[in-house]
C-alpha positions in Angstrom: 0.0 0.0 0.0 3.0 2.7 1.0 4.5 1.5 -2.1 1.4 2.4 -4.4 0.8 5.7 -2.8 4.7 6.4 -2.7 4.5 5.9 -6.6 1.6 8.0 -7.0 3.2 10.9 -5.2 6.5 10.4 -7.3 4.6 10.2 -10.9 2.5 13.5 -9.9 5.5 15.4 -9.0 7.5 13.8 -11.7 4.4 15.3 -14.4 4.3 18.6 -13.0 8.2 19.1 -13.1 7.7 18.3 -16.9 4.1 20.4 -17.6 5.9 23.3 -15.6 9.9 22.7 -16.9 11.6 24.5 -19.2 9.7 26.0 -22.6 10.8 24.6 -26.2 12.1 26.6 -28.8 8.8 25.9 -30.4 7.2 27.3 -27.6 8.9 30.2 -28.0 8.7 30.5 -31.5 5.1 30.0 -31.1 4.4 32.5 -28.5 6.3 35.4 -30.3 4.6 35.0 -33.6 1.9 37.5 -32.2 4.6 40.2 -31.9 5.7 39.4 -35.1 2.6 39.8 -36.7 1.3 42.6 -34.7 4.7 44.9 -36.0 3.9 43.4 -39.6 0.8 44.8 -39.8 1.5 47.9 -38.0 4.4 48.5 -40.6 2.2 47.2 -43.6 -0.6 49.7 -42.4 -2.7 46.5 -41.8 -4.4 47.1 -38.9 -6.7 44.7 -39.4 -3.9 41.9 -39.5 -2.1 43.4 -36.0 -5.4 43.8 -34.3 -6.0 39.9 -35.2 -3.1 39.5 -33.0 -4.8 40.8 -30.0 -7.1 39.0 -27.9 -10.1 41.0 -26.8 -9.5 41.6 -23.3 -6.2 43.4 -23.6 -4.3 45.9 -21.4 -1.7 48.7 -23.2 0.9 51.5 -22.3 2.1 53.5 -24.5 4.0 57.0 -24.1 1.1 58.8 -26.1 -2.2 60.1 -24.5 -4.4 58.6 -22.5 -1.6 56.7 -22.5 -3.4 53.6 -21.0 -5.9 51.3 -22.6 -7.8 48.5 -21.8 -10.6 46.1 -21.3 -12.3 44.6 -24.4 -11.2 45.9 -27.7 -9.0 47.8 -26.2 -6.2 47.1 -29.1 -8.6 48.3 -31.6 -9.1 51.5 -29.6 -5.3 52.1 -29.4 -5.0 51.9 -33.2 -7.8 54.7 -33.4 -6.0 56.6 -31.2 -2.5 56.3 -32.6 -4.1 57.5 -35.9 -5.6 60.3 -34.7 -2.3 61.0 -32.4 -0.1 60.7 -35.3 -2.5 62.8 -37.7 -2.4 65.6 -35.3 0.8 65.9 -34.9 2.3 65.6 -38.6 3.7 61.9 -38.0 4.1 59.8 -41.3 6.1 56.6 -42.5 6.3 54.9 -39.1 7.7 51.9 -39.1 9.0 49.8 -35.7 12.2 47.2 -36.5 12.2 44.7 -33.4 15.7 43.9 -32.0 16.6 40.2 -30.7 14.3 39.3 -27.5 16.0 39.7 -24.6 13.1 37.2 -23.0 10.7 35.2 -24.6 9.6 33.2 -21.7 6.6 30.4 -21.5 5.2 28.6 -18.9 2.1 26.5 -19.7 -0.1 28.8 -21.7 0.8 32.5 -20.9 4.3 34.0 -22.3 6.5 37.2 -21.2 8.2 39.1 -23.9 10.6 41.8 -23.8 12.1 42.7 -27.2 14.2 46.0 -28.1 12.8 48.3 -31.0 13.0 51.2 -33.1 10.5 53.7 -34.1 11.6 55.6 -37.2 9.0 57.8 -38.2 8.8 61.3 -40.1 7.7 64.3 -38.0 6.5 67.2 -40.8 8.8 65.6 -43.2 12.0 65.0 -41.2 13.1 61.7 -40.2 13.1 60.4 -36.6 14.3 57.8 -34.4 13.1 56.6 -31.1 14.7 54.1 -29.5 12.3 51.7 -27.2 11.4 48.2 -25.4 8.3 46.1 -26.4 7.1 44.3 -23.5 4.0 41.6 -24.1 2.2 39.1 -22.2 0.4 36.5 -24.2 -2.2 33.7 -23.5 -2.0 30.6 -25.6 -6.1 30.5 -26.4 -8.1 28.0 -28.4 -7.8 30.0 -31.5 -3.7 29.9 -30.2 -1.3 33.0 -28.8 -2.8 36.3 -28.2 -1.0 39.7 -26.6 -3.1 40.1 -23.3 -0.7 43.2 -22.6 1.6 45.2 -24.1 4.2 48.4 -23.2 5.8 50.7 -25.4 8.9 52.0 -22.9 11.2 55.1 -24.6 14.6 54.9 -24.1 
């Protein structure tokens, strides 16, 4: 009977050091593809492909105001208000380049990403350069990885 029970104990604590170990590369690969694809469309002018990204309860910062967003839709809101944000102040030809993550970190289904980037942008015709941090979290959903927050940090 100890014997049965002391092999139950070991094979649960044996499974959850292997559901909770480290993440595979595929993991990884597979949690940052919403980054990816939320930069792509932002730099295609696709919002529609970035927003898809998203999942609908999302939280952002950004360094423009109201500077915080969230709840649902809240990346869809964002976008209106980074065009509006951008049209108002003469902003054109923005385009963000991500850096190599410094963490792309999974456990189970939610994921930490922190990835350098660079805004380049034209403000009234002359070229710009801001230098920041992408943070994300992400939740691996039924329909697969979504950002469920997201922070724009200037350097």
């Amino acid at each position: 009977m100890h014997k049965k029970i002391f092999f139950a104990v070991a094979l649960v604590a044996i499974l959850g050091a292997v559901a909770t170990g480290p993440a595979l590369a595929s993991d990884k690969t597979d949690a940052f593809a919403p980054v990816q694809q939320f930069m792509d469309g932002f730099n295609k002018g696709d919002m529609k492909l970035a927003l898809a990204a998203c999942a609908d309860e999302t939280s952002i910062i950004d360094n423009f105001a109201p500077h915080e967003w969230h709840g649902a839709g809240a990346c869809a809101k964002w976008a209106s208000d980074f065009d509006a944000a951008v049209k108002r102040d003469g902003i054109t030809d923005g385009k963000v380049a991500l850096g190599k993550p410094k963490h792309v970190d999974v456990t189970a289904d939610r994921a930490y990403v922190v990835v350098p980037a660079t805004y380049t942008y034209k403000l009234k015709g002359k070229p710009m350069k801001l230098y920041g941090q992408w943070t994300a979290a992400l939740q691996k959903l039924p329909a697969g990885w979504r950002l469920t927050g997201w922070t724009w940090s200037d350097q």
